[in-house]
DRENZAKOL-384692 format. One record per residue (C-alpha): residue number from 1; residue in three letters; x, y, z. Coordinates in steps of 0.2 Angstrom, whole numbers, padded with zeros to 4 digits. Layout:
REM DRENZAKOL-384692
pt num NUM	residuo Ala	px X	py Y	pz Z
...
This chain:
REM DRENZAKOL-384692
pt num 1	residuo Unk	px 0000	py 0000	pz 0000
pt num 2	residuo Unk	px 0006	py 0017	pz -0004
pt num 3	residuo Unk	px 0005	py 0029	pz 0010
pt num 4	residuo Unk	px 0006	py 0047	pz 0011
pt num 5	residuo Unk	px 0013	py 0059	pz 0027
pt num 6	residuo Unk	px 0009	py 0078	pz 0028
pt num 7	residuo Unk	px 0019	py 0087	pz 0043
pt num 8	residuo Unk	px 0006	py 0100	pz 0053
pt num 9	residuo Unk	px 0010	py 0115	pz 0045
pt num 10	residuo Unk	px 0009	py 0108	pz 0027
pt num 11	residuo Unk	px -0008	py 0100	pz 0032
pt num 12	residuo Unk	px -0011	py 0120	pz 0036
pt num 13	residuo Unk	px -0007	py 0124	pz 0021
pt num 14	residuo Unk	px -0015	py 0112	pz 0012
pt num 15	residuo Unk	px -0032	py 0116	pz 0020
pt num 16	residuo Unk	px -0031	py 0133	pz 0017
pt num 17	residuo Unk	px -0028	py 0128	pz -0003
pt num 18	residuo Unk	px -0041	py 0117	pz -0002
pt num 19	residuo Unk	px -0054	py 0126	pz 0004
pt num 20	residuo Unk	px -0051	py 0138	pz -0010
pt num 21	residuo Unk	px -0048	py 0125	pz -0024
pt num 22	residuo Unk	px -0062	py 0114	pz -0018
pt num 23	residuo Unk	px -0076	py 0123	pz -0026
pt num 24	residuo Unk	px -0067	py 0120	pz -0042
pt num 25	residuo Unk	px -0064	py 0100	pz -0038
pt num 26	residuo Unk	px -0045	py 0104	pz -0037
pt num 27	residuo Unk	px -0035	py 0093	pz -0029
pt num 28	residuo Unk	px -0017	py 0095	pz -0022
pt num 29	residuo Unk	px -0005	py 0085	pz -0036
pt num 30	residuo Unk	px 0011	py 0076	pz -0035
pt num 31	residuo Unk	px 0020	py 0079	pz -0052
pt num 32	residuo Unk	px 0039	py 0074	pz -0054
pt num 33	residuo Unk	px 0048	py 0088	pz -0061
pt num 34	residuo Unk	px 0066	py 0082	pz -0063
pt num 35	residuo Unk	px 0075	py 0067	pz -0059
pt num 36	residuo Unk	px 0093	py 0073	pz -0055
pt num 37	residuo Unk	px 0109	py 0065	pz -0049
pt num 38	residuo Unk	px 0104	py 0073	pz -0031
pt num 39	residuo Unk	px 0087	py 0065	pz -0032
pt num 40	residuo Unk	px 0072	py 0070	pz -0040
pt num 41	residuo Unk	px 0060	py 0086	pz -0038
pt num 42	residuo Unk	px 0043	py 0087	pz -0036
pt num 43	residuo Unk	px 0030	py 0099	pz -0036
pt num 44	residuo Unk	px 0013	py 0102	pz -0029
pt num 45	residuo Unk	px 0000	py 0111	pz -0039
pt num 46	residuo Unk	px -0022	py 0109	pz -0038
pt num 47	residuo Unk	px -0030	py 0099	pz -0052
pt num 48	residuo Unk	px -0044	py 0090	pz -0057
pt num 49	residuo Unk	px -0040	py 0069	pz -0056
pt num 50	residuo Unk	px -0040	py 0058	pz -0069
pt num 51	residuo Unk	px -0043	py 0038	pz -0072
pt num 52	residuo Unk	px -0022	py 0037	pz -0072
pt num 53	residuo Unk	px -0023	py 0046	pz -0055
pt num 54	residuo Unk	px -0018	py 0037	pz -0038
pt num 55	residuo Unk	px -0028	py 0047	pz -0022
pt num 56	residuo Unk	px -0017	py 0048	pz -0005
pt num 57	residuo Unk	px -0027	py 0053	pz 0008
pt num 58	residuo Unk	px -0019	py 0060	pz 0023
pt num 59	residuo Unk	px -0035	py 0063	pz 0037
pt num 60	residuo Unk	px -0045	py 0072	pz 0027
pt num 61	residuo Unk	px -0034	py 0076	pz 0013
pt num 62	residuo Unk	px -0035	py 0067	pz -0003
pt num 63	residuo Unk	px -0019	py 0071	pz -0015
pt num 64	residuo Unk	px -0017	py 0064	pz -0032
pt num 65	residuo Unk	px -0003	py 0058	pz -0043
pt num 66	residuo Unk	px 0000	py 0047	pz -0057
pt num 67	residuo Unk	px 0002	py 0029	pz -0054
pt num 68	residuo Unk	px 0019	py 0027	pz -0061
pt num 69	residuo Unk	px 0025	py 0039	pz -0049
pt num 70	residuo Unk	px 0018	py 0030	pz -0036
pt num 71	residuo Unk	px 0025	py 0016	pz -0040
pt num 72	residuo Unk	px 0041	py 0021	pz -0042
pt num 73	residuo Unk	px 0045	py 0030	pz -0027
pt num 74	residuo Unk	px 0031	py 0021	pz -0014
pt num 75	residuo Unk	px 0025	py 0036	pz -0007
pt num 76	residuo Unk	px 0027	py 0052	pz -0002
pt num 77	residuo Unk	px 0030	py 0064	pz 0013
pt num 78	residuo Unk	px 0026	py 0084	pz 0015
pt num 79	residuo Unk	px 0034	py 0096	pz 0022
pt num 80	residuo Unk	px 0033	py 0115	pz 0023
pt num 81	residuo Unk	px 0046	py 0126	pz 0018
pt num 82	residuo Unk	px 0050	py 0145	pz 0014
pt num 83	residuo Unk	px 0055	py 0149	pz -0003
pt num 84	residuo Unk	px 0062	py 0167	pz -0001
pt num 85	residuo Unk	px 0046	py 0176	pz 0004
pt num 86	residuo Unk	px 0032	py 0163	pz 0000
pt num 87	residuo Unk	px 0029	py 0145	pz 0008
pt num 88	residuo Unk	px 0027	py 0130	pz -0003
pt num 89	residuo Unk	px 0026	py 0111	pz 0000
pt num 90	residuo Unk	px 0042	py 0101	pz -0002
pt num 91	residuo Unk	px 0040	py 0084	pz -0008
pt num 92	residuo Unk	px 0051	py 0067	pz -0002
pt num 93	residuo Unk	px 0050	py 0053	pz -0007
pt num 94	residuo Unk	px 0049	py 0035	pz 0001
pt num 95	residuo Unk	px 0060	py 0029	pz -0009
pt num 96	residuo Unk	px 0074	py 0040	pz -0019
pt num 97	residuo Unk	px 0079	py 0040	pz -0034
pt num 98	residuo Unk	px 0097	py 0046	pz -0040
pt num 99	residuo Unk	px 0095	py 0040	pz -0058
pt num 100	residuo Unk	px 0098	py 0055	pz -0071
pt num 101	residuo Unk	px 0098	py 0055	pz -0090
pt num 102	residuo Unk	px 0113	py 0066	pz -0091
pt num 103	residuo Unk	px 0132	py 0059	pz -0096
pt num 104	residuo Unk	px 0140	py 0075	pz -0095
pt num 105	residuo Unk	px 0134	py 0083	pz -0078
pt num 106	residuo Unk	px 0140	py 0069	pz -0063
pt num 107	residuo Unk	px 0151	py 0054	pz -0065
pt num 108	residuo Unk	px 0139	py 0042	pz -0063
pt num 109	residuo Unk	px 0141	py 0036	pz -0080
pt num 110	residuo Unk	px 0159	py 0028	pz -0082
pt num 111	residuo Unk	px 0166	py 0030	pz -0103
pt num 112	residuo Unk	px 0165	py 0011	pz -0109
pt num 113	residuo Unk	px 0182	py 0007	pz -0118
């Protein structure tokens, strides 16, 4: 089973959202944004769900993401940060992931001779 955990002030944050959104049916997303040698970045945004779409639900908070995500990295926790002068959700996941398509950025991928 794939689980999801929200810290306090990111369960704040996402009620305060989601009273707005939810008159809309928008909810919170999971959406991979980069997979990097550091590990890979996600974002949070409001949508409507789709058949593809995974629902986490954390008390009374559903959050959506696509299953393959899912699936890949097991689950997901929350957490609240401070990006210069605005908050936004920071997304970890259960499992990481330091695969990247790059060969020139990281020695991760050795030259084959």
């Amino acid at each position: 089973m794939h689980d999801i955990e929200i810290s306090p002030d990111a369960y704040q944050y996402l009620t305060r959202k989601s009273d707005f959104y939810g008159s809309r049916r928008r909810l919170p997303r999971i959406v991979l944004t980069e997979l990097s040698c550091s590990g890979a970045k996600f974002s949070v945004f409001f949508d409507l769900a789709n058949d593809k779409d995974i629902r986490l639900r954390f008390d009374d908070i559903e959050v959506l993401a696509d299953t393959k995500i899912v699936d890949r990295f097991g689950g997901f926790t929350l957490e609240l940060e401070s990006f210069f002068f605005a908050s936004r959700i920071l997304v970890k996941p259960q499992r990481e992931s330091n695969e990247c398509g790059c060969k020139m950025k990281c020695n991760t991928h050795k030259e084959e001779t």
